[in-house]
C-alpha positions in Angstrom: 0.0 0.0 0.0 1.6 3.3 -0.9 0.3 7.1 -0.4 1.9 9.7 -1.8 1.7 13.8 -0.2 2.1 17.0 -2.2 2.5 20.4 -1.8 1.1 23.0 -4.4 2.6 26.2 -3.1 6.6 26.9 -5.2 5.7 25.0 -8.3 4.6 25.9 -11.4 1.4 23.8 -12.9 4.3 22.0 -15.2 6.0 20.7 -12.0 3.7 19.9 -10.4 1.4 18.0 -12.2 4.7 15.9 -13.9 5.2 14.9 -10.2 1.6 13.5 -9.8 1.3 11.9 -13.2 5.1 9.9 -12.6 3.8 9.2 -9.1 1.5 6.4 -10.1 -1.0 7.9 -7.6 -4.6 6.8 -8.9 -6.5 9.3 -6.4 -5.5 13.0 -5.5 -7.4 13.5 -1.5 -7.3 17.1 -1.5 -6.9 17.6 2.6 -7.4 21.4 2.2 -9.4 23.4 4.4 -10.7 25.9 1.8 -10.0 24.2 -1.7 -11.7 27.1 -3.3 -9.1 30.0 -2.4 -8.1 32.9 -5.3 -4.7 32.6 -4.2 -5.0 28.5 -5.2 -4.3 29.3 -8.8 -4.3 26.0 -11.0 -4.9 24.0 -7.8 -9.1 25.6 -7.6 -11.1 22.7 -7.0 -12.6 22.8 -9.9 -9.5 23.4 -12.2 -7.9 20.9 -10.1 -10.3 18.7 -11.0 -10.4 19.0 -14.7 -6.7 19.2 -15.1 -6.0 16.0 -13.1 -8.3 14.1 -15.3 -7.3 15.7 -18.7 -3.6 15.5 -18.1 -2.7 12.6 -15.3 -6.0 10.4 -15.8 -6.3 10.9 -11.6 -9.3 11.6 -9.9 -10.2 14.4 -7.5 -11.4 13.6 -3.8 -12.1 16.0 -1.2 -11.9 14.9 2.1 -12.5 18.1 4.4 -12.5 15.3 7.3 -8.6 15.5 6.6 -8.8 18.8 7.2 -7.3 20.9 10.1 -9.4 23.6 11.9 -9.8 26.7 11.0 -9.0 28.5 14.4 -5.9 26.3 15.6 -4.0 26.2 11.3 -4.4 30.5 11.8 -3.1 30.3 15.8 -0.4 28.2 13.9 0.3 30.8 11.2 -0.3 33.6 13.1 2.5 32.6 15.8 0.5 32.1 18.5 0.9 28.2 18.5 3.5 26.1 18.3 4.6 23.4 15.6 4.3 21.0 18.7 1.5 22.3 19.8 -0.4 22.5 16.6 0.5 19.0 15.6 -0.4 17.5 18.9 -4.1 19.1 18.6 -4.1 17.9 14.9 -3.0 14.3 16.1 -6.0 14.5 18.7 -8.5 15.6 16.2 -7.9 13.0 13.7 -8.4 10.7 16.8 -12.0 12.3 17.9 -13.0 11.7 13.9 -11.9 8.7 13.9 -10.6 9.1 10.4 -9.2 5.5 10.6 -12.5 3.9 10.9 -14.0 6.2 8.7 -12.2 6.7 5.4 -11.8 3.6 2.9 -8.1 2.2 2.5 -8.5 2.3 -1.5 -8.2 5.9 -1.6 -5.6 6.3 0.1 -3.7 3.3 -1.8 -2.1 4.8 -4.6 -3.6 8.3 -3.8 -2.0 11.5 -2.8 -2.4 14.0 -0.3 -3.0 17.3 -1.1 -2.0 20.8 0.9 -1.1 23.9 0.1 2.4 24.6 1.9 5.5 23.1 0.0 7.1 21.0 1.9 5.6 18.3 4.4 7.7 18.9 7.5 5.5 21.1 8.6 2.5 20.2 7.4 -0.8 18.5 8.7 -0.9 16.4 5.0 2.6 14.7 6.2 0.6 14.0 9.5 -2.6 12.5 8.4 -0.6 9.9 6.6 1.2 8.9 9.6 -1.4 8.8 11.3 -3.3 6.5 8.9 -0.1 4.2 9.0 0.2 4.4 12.9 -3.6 3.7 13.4 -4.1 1.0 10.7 -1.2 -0.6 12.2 0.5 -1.1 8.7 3.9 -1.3 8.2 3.3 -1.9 4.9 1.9 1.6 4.1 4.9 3.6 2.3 4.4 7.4 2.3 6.3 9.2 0.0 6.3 13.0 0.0 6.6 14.7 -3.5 9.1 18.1 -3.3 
């Protein structure tokens, strides 16, 4: 089983569409809070959509249960909380959704998670997948972050 996470933010629509279509990814879970943001550009849910399945042959998910919330990801960009912090609250949420009994394992095998910020290190896309793989108990779930 193999999940794949992706950043939009830093990469032109060549870039990053190349990256999803070698990926292999089958699925792109868009784990955005608002997928619908002027400042998305190509990455709109709507142009998302249509791009994905015109150029990569993927399909378009949104899974707003994925999400984080709104107060605690602005505390976080705002400065007001932690890295730690927010990632601890993040972890605790997924937990009181119960997104591991919840979501269905074929989308996330060969699918890709979708955020806006760059890089996962500091993102709640790099920590839903671990997650998943922590609470499904599988060590066979790979996660590979496309940069």
């Amino acid at each position: 089983m193999k999940v794949s996470t992706i950043g939009f933010t830093k990469k032109s629509a060549q870039k990053f569409f190349t990256l999803l279509r070698d990926s292999g990814a089958r699925t792109l879970i868009d784990v955005r809070l608002n997928n619908v943001s002027q400042l998305a550009g190509f990455a709109k849910k709507d142009d998302l959509r249509f791009f994905l399945a015109e150029l990569c042959g993927i399909e378009y998910v949104h899974a707003p249960q994925l999400a984080p919330q709104k107060e605690a990801l602005k505390a976080y960009q705002d400065g007001r909380m932690t890295w730690q912090n927010y990632e601890a609250e993040f972890i605790e949420l997924m937990a009181k959704r119960g997104v591991e009994r919840s979501l269905d394992k074929r989308i996330i095998d060969d699918g890709c998670l979708l955020c806006s910020e760059d890089k996962p290190h500091q993102c709640h896309r790099r920590l839903v997948a671990e997650y998943l793989k922590d609470s499904w108990s599988d060590e066979s779930l790979v996660i590979k972050h496309l940069i």
